[in-house]
N, C-alpha and C positions, 0 to 999 in steps of 0.2 A: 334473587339472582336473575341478570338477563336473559334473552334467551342463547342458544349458541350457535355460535361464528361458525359455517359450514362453508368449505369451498370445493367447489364442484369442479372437476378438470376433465376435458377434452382428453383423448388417447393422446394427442399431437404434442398435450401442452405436458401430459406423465411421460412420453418419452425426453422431451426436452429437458425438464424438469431432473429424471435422472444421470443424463445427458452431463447435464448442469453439478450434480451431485458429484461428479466420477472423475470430472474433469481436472487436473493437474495445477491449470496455472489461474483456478480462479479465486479468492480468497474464501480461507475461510468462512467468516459468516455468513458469504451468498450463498455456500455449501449449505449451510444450515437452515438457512430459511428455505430453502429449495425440501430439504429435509420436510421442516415446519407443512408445509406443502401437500409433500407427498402423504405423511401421518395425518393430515386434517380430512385429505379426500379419503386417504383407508378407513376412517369411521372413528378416529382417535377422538378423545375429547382432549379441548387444552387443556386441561389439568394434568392430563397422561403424558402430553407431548413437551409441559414444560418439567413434570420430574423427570423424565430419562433423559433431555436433555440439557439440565439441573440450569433453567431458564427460570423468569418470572413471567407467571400466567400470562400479564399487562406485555413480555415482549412478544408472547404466540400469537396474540392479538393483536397487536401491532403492527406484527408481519404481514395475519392474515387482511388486515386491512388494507395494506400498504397494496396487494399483490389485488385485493379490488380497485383501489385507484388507479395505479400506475402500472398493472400488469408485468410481465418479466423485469422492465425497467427499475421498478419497485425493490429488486431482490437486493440489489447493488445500495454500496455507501453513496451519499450525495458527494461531488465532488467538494474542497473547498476545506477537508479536513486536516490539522497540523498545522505547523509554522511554513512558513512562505520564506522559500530562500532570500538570501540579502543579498546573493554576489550573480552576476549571471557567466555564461560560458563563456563569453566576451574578456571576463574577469580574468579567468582563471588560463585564457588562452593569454593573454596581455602581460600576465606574470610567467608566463614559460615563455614567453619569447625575451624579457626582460633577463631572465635566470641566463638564458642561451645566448645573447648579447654581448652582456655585461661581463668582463674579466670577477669583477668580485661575491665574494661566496656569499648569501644571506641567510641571517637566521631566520627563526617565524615571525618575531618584534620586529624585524627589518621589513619583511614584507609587507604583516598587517599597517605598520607605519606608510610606506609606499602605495599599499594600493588604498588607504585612508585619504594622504593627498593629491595624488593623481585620477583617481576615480572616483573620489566620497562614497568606496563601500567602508563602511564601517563591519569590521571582523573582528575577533579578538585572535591572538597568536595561536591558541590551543585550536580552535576551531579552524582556522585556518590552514595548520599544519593537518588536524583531521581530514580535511577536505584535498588537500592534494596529496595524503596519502591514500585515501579511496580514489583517488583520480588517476594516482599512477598504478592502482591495480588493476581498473579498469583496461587502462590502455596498456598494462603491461609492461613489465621490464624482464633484462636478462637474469638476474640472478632468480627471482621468482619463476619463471618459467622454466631454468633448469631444475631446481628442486620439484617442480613436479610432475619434471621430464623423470628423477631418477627415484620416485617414490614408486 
């Protein structure tokens, strides 16, 4: 057995650290490795800090290595993760002024077709109707906005 991973923290870097823990809008995992963190310096062993938080040893360690290299930076996902949009805002601005132009109604095969050869985004219909119907919730409409005027 190696010997063991010990991280030693500043008062500055356990208040952040908790800070970090408590905090609302930050994901997840950073939560936990901050966690990972704060049990390493309490005296935990990683064997303790990956069953309670039903982790594998190799990720306690990983964290606490990561939080030697790259310090707070470390705690975060590396950017770059997921699929990379196909269409951009451009796209999606391009077809709402087309819709609002044009006398005639389209479907989602109508569209995806349209912004296929005016644009070369490749979409398929399903996702493309997905995507502006998360688009028109964002920006809102009338009937939605009543129903959660009268809930």
């Amino acid at each position: 057995m190696g010997c063991r991973l010990k991280v030693f923290l500043s008062e500055e870097e356990k208040v952040t650290l908790e800070e970090l823990r408590k905090a609302k809008d930050i994901p997840q995992r950073t939560k936990d490795r901050a966690q990972v963190l704060l049990l390493n310096a309490r005296g935990l062993k990683n064997e303790q800090i990956a069953k309670g938080l039903n982790w594998a040893i190799s990720t306690v360690r990983q964290t606490l290595h990561r939080w030697e290299k790259l310090g707070l930076v470390g705690l975060w996902d590396a950017p770059g993760r997921g699929g990379k949009p196909r269409y951009s805002e451009s796209d999606l601005i391009y077809l709402e002024n087309c819709l609002a132009q044009e006398p005639k109604a389209y479907n989602s095969q109508e569209l995806a077709k349209k912004l296929a050869s005016e644009r070369q985004v490749n979409l398929s219909a399903d996702r493309l109707r997905r995507v502006l119907k998360k688009r028109r919730k964002k920006v809102g409409n009338a009937p939605t906005q009543l129903q959660k005027q009268n809930n």
